[in-house]
C-alpha positions in Angstrom: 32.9 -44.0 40.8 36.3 -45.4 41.8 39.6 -45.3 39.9 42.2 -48.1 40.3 46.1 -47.0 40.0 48.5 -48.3 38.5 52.1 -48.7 38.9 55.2 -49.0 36.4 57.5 -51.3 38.1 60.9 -50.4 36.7 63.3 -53.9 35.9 66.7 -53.6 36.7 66.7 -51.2 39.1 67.7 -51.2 43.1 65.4 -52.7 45.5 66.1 -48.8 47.0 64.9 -47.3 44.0 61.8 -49.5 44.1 60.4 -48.5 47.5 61.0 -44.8 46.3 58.9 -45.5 42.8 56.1 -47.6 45.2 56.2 -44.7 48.2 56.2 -42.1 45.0 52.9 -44.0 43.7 50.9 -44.3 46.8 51.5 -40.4 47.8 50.2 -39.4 44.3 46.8 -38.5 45.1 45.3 -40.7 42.9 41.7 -41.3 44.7 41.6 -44.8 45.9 38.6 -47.7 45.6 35.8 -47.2 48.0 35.7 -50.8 50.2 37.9 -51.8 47.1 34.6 -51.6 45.0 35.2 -50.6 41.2 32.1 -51.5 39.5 29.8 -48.3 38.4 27.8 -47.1 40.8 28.9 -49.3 43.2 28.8 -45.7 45.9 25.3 -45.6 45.7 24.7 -48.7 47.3 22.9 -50.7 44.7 20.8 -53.8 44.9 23.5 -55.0 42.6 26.8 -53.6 41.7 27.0 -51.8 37.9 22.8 -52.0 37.6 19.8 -50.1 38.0 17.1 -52.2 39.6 13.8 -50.7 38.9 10.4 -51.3 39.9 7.4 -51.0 37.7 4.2 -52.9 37.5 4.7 -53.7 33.5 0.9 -53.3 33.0 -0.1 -49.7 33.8 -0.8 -48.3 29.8 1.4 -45.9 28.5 3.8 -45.9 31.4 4.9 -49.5 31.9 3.2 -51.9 29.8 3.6 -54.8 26.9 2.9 -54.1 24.0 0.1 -56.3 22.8 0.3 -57.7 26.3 3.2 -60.0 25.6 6.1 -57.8 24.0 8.7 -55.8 25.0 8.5 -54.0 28.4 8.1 -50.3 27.0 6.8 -47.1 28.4 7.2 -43.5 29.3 8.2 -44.3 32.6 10.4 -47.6 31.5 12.0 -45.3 28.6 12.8 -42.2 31.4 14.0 -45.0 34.0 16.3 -46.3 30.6 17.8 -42.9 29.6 18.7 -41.9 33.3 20.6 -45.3 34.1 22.6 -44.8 30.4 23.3 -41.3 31.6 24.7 -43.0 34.9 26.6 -45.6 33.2 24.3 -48.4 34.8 22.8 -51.4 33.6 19.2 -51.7 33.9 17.1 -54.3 35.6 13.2 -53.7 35.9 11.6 -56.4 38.6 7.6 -56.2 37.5 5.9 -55.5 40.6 1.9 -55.4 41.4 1.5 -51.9 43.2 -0.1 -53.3 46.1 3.7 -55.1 46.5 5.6 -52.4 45.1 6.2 -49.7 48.1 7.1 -52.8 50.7 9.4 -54.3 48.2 11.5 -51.0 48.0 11.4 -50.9 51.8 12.8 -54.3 51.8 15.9 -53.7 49.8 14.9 -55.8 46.9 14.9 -52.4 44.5 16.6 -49.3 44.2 13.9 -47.4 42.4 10.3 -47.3 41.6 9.4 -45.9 38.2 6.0 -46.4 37.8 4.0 -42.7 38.0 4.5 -42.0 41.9 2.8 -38.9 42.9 4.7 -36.6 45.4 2.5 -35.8 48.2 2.8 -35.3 52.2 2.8 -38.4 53.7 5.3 -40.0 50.7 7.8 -37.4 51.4 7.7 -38.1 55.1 8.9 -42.4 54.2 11.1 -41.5 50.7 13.4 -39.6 48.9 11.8 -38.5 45.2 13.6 -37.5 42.5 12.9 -34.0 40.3 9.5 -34.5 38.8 9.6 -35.6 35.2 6.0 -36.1 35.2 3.6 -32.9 35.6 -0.2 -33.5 35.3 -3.8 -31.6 36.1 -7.3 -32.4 36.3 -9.7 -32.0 32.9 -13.0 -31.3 32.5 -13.3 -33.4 28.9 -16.8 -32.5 27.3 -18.0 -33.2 23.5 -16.0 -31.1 20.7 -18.0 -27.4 20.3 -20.0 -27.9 24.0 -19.5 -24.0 24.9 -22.0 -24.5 28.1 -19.0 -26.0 30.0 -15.7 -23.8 30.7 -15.5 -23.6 33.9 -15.5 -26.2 37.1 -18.6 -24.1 38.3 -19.9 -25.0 35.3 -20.9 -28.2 35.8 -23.7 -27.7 38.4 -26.8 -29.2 37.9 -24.5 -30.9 35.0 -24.0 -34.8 34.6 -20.5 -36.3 34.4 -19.6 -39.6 34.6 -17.0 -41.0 37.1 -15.4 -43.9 38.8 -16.9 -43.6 42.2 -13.4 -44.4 44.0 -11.3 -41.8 42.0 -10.7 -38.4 43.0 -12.3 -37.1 40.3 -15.5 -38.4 41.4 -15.0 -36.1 44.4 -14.3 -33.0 42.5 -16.9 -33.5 40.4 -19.8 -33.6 43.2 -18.0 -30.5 45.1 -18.6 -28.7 41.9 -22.6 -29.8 42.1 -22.3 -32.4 39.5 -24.8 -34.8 39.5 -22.9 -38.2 39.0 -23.2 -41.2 36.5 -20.9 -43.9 38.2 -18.7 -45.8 35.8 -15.5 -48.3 36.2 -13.5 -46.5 34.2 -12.3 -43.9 31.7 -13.2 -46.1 28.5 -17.1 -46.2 29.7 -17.0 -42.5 30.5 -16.0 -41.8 26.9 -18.5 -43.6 25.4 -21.3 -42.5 27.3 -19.9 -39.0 26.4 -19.8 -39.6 23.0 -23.3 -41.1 23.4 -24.1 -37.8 24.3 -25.9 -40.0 27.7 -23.5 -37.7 30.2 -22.5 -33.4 29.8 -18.7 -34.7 30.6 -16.4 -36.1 32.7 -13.4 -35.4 35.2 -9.9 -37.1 34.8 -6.4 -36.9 34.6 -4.8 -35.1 31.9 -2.3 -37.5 31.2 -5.4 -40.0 30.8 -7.1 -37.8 28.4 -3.7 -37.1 26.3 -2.9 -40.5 26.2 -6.4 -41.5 24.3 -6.1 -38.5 21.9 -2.7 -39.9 20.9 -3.8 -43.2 20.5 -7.3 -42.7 19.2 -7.1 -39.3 17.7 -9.3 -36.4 18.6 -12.8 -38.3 18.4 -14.7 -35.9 18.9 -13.9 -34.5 22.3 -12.0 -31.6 23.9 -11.0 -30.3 27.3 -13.3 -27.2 29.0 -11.3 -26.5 32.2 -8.1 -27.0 33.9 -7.6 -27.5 37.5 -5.3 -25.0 39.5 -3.3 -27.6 40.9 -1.2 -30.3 39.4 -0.1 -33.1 40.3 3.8 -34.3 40.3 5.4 -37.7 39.8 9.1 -38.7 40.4 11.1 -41.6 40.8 10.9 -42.7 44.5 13.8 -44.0 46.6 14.5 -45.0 50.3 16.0 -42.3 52.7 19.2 -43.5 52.6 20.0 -43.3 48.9 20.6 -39.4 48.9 23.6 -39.5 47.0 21.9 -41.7 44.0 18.7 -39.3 44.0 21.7 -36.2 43.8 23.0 -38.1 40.4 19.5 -38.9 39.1 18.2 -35.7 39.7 21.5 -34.6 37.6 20.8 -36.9 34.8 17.3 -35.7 34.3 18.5 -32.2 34.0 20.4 -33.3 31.2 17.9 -35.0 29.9 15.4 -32.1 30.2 17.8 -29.8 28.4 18.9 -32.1 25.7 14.8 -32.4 24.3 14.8 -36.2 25.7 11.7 -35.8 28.3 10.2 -33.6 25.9 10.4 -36.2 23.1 9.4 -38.8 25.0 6.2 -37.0 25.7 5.5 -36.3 22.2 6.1 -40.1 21.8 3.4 -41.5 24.6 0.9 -38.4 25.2 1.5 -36.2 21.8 2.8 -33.4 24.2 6.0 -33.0 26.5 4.4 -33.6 29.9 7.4 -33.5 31.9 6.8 -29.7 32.9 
């Protein structure tokens, strides 16, 4: 952030006198505008000077959604995105973007962020920059409330789970010896759960939380854990190193003042940002 000086010109006195007051000023040390730029933030070469622009696809439930499909733009993600650009003294601009569009339109310079659960992995890491993770999720086995038969991933061989049969999940689930009831999505694999018509299902934690704290417990509980979780940042282009260094700053701060972990309680009833 640049700092403008300012000089006292003194009235009365000897055009002499002035040039030592104006040489006096300019060897001060006073830092001077970058490119004459003296909005905030303008050093981290932002879409627009003094503002955040942010990606997010404004219908992904609890992250970045509308509530009731035609509110506010609210979220876990939009409310992290919010508390970082408030800790950076930015305004805050979210551009709703479908994720098919929303990788290409960072590339092209139209945002400065995506906030809108981005898994870290391999080949991301190789086209971005990602900020600290303020997102930390695993894979659950979710089975019927009291099922002991099921506490383990080995567990469910010779079991039935349902699953989506283009997630991950499904995958796991067949390498463990599942046999699999295909379903679109996480709402029908509840209820056929429930239904007692399937031994469980395989999902995201975050998924699962997310329904507890929306629905309450009915009725179901997790069995097993995977090893391995999964870890979601805020994803930038490789040349905005010095605004990832100030975000990554601001979510420390964020982390210790109890922010994250409130806003975890709020969307998932648990802080899921570690």
């Amino acid at each position: 952030m640049t700092r403008a000086s300012r000089v006292r010109t003194l009235l009365g006195l000897a055009a002499a006198s002035a040039a030592v007051v104006a040489l006096a000023a300019c060897s001060s040390g006073a830092p001077e505008a970058s490119g004459g730029a003296s909005a905030a933030g303008d050093d981290f070469g932002l879409v627009k000077a003094g503002t955040l622009t942010v990606a997010t696809e404004g219908t992904y439930r609890p992250f970045s959604f509308h509530e009731d499909g035609a509110g506010d733009l609210v979220g876990y993600d939009v409310e992290v995105a919010e508390a970082v650009a408030d800790k950076l003294g930015l305004e805050i601009d979210f551009q709703e973007t479908q994720w098919d569009a929303i990788f290409a339109g960072l590339d092209a310079g139209r945002f400065d962020v995506i906030a809108n659960q981005v898994s870290i992995n391999p080949e991301r890491e190789e086209q971005y920059l990602f900020s600290a993770p303020y997102t930390v999720s695993s894979g659950v086995i979710v089975v019927n409330e009291g099922d002991t038969s099921i506490s383990s991933f080995d567990d469910l061989a010779g079991k039935t789970t349902a699953q989506s049969l283009t997630s991950n999940w499904y995958e796991l689930a067949t390498e463990s010896g599942a046999n699999v009831e295909a379903v679109e999505g996480w709402a029908q694999a509840v209820a056929l759960l429930q239904q007692g018509r399937v031994d469980a299902t395989i999902n995201d934690e975050l998924t699962y939380l997310d329904f507890v704290n929306t629905n309450g417990q009915s009725g179901i509980e997790v069995a097993a854990t995977t090893d391995d979780s999964s870890l979601s940042a805020l994803t930038f282009t490789k040349d905005k190193a010095d605004l990832v260094a100030a975000v990554d700053a601001a979510l420390e701060e964020l982390r210790a003042e109890g922010v994250l972990a409130e806003l975890g309680e709020k969307y998932f009833g648990a802080d899921v940002s570690e």
